[in-house]
SELO-737232 format. One record per residue: residue number from 0; residue in one letter; x, y, z of N, C-alpha, C, CB in turn. Coordinates in pm, whole numbers. Glycine has a CB too. Layout:
N
R   seq   type      nxx      nyy      nzz     caxx     cayy     cazz      cxx      cyy      czz     cbxx     cbyy     cbzz
R   NUM      A        X        Y        Z        X        Y        Z        X        Y        Z        X        Y        Z
...
***
This chain:
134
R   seq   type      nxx      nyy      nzz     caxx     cayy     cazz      cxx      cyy      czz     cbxx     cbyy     cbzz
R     0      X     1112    -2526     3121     1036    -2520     3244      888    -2505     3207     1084    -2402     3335
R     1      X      780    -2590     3258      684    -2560     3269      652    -2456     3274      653    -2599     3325
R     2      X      539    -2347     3182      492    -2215     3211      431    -2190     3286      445    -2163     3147
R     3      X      349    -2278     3404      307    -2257     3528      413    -2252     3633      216    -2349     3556
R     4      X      474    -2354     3643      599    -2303     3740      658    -2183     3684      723    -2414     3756
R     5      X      674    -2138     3547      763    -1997     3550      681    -1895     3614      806    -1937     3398
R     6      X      528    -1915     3590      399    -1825     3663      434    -1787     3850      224    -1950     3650
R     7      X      468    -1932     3873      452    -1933     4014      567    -1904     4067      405    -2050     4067
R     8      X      746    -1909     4001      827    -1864     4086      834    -1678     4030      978    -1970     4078
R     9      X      789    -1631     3938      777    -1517     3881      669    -1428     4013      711    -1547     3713
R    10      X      541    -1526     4064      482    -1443     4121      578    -1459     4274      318    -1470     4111
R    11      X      612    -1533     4316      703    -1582     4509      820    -1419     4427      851    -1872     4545
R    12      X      855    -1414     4329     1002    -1311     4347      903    -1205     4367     1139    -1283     4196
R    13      X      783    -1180     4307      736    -1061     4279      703     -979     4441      600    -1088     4175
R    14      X      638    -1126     4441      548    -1117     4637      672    -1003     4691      555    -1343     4784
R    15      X      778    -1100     4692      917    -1059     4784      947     -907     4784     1061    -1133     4720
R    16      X      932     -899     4633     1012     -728     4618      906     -589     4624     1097     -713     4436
R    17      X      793     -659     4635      679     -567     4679      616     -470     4573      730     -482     4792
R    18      X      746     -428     4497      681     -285     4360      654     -412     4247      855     -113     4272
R    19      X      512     -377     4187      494     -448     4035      604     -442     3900      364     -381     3976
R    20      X      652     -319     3950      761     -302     3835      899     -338     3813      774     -194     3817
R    21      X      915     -377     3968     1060     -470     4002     1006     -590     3983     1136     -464     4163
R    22      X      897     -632     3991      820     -737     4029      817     -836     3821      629     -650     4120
R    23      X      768     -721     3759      756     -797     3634      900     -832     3578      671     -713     3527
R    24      X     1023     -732     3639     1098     -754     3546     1223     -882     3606     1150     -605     3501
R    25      X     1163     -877     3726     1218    -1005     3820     1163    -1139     3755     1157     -996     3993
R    26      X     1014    -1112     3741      981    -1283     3681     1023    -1252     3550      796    -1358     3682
R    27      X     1052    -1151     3464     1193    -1213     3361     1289    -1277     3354     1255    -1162     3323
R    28      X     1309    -1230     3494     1490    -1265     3469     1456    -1404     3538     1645    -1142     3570
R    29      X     1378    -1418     3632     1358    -1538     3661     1324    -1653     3596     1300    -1531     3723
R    30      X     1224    -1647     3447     1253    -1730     3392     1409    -1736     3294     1139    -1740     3338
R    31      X     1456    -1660     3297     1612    -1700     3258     1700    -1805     3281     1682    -1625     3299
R    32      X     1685    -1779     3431     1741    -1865     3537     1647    -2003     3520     1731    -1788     3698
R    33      X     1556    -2012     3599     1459    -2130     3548     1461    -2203     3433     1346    -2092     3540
R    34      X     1510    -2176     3313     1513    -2221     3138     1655    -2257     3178     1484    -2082     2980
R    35      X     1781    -2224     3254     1877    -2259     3268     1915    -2412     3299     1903    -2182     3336
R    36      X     1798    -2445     3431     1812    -2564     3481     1735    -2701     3394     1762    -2543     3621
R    37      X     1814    -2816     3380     1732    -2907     3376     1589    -2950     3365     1758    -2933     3435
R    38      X     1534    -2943     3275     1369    -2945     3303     1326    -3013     3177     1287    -2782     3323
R    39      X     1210    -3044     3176     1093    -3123     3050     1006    -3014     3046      992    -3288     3095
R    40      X      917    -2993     2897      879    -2932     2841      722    -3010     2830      971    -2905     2742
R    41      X      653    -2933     2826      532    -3030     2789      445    -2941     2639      405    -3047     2961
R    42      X      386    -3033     2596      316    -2947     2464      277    -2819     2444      210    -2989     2431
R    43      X      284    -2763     2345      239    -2635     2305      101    -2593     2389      215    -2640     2145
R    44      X      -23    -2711     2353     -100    -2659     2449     -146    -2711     2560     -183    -2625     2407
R    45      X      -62    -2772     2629      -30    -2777     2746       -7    -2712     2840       22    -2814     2749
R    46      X      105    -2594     2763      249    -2492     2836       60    -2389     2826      483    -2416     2685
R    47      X       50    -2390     2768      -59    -2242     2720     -211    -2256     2796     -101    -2240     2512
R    48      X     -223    -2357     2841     -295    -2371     2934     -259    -2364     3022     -343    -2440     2939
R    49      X     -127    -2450     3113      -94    -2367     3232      -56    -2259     3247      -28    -2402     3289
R    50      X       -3    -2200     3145       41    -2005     3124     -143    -1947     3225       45    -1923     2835
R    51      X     -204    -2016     3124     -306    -1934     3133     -384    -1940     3274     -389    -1964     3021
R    52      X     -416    -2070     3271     -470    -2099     3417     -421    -2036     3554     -450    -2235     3437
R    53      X     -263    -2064     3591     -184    -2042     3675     -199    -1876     3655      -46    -2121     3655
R    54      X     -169    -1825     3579     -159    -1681     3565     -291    -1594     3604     -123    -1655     3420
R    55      X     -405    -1657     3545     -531    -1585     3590     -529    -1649     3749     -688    -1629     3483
R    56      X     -538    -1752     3824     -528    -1767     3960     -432    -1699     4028     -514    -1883     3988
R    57      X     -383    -1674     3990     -245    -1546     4113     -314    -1412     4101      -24    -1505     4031
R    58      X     -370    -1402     3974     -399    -1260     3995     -519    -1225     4029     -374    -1190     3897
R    59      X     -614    -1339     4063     -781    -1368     4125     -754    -1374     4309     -861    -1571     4051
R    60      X     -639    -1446     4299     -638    -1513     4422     -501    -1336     4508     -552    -1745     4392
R    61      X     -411    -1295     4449     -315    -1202     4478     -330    -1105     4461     -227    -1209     4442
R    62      X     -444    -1046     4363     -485     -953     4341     -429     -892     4177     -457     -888     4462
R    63      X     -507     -819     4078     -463     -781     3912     -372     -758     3924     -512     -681     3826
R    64      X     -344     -597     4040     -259     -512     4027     -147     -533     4130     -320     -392     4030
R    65      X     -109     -652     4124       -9     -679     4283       65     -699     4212      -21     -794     4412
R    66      X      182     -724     4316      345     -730     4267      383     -907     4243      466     -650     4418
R    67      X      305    -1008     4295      300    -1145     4282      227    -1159     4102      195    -1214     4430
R    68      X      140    -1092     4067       49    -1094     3959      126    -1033     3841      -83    -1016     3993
R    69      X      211     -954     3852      314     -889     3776      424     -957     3730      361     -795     3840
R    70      X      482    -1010     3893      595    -1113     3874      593    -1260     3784      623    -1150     4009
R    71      X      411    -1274     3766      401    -1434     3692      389    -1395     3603      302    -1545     3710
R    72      X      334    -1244     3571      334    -1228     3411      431    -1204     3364      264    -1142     3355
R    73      X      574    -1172     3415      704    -1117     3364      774    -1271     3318      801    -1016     3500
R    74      X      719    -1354     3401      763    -1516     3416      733    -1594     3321      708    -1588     3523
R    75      X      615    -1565     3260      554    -1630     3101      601    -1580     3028      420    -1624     3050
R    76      X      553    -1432     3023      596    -1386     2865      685    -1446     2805      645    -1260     2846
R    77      X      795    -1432     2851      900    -1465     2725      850    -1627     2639     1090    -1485     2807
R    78      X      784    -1684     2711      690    -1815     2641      614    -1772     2538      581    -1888     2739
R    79      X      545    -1638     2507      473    -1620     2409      555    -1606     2280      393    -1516     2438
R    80      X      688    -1625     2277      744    -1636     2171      733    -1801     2084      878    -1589     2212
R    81      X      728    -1898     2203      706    -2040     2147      592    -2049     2095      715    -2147     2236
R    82      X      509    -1986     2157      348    -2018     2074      347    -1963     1986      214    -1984     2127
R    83      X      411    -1829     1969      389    -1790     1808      519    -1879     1718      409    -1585     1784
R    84      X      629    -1916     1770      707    -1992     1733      624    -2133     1662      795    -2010     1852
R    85      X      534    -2210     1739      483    -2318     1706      350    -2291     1608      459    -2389     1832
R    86      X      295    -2197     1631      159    -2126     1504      199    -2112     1397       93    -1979     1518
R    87      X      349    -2023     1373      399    -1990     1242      490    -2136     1203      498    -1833     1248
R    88      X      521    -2217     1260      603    -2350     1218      734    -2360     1212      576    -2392     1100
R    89      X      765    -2204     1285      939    -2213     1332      904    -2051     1320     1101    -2310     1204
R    90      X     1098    -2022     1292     1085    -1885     1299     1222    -1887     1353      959    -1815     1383
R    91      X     1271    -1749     1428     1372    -1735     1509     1297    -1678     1650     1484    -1639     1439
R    92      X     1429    -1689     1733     1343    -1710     1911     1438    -1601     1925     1357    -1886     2048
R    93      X     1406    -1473     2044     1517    -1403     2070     1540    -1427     2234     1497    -1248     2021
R    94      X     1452    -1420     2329     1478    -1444     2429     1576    -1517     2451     1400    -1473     2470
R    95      X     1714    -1498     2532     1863    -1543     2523     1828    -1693     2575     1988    -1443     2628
R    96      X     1715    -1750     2658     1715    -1940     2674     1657    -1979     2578     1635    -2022     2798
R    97      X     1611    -1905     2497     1491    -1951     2378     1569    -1985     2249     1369    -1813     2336
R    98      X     1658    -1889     2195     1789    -1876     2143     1962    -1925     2142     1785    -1791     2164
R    99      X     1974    -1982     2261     2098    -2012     2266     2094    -2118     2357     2183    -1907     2297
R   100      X     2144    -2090     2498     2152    -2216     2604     2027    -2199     2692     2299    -2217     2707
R   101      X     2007    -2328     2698     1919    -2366     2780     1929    -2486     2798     1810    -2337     2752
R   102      X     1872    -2510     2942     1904    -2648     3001     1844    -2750     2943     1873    -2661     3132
R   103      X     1899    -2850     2990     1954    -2991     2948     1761    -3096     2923     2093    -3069     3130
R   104      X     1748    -3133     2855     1627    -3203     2879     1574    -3360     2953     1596    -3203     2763
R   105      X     1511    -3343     3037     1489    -3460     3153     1332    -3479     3113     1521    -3406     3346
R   106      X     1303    -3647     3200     1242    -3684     3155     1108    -3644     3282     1297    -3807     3105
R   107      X     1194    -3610     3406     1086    -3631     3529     1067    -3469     3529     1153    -3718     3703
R   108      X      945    -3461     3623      844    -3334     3670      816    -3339     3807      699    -3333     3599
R   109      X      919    -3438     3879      962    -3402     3995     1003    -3255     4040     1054    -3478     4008
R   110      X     1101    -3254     4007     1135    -3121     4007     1085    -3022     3992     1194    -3102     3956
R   111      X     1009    -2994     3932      919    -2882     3907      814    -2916     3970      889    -2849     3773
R   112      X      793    -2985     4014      646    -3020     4092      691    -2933     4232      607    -3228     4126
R   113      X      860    -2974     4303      860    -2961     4378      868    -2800     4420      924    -3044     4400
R   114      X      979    -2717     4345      963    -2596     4292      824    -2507     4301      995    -2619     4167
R   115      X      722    -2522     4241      615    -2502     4203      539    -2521     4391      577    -2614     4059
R   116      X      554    -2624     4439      495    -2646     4588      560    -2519     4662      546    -2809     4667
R   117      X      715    -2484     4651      797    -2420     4725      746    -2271     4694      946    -2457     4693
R   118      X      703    -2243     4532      655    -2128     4542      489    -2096     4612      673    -2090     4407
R   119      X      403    -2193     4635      258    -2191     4671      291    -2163     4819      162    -2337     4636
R   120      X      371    -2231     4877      428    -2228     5053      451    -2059     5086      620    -2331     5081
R   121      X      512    -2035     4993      570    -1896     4990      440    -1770     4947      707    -1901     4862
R   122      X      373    -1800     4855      289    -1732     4854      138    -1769     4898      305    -1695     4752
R   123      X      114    -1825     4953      -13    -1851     5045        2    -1880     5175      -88    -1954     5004
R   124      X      178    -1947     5213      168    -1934     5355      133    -1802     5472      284    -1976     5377
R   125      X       86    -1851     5582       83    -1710     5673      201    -1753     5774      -88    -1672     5765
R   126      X      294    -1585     5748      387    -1586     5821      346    -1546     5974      480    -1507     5759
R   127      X      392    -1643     6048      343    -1627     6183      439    -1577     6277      294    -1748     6232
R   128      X      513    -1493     6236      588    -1383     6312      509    -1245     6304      741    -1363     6248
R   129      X      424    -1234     6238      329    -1128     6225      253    -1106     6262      292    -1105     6163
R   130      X      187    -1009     6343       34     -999     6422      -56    -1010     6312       -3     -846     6511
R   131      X     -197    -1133     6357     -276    -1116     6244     -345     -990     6243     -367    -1219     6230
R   132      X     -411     -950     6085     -486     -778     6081     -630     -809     6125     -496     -687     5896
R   133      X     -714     -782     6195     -817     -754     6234     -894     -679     6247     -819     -769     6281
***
């Protein structure tokens, strides 16, 4: 999975559960799940630029210390094992998708494009069952 989409469904679980600390360990497990499905990979620094980009915008735009900003960082990390994976020229991976199963490799970014939209809807939409604050 793209490390910006792991950013962005890491921060939509985080939004949801409100505490930063349920929040980081949700966009863990969430990229679990996410590394599970079907997906394309894009270059070392590719992934590390969108890590980076996506990650500093949630937490500019959601705030440092929020539970969305927590949740994208719980959602990368386990990626910082590939970059040091790809610096040192291998190595062993422990993270259990990094290490063992992980999904199947495709060629399209459909999918994750669409994903990635579903989490922006979710965290920038305004829910309009809510009185606005004024």
């Amino acid at each position: 999975m793209i490390c910006g989409v792991h950013a962005l469904l890491g921060a939509a679980v985080g939004k949801a559960l409100k505490r930063k600390e349920q929040a980081f360990l949700a966009g863990l497990f969430s990229h679990l799940l996410a590394d599970l499905l079907p997906h394309r990979d894009l270059s070392p620094a590719a992934e590390t630029l969108f890590a980076i980009t996506v990650t500093a915008a949630l937490g500019a735009s959601q705030g440092w210390n929020s539970p969305a900003f927590w949740g994208a960082v719980g959602g990368v990390l386990p990626d910082v094992e590939n970059v040091v994976f790809y610096l040192r020229g291998g190595g062993k991976h422990f993270f259990p998708t990094h290490s063992g199963r992980h999904g199947a490799a495709v060629d399209e970014l459909l999918s994750q494009a669409g994903l990635a939209l579903l989490c922006l809807a979710f965290l920038f939409g305004q829910d309009k069952s809510l009185p606005d604050k004024k």
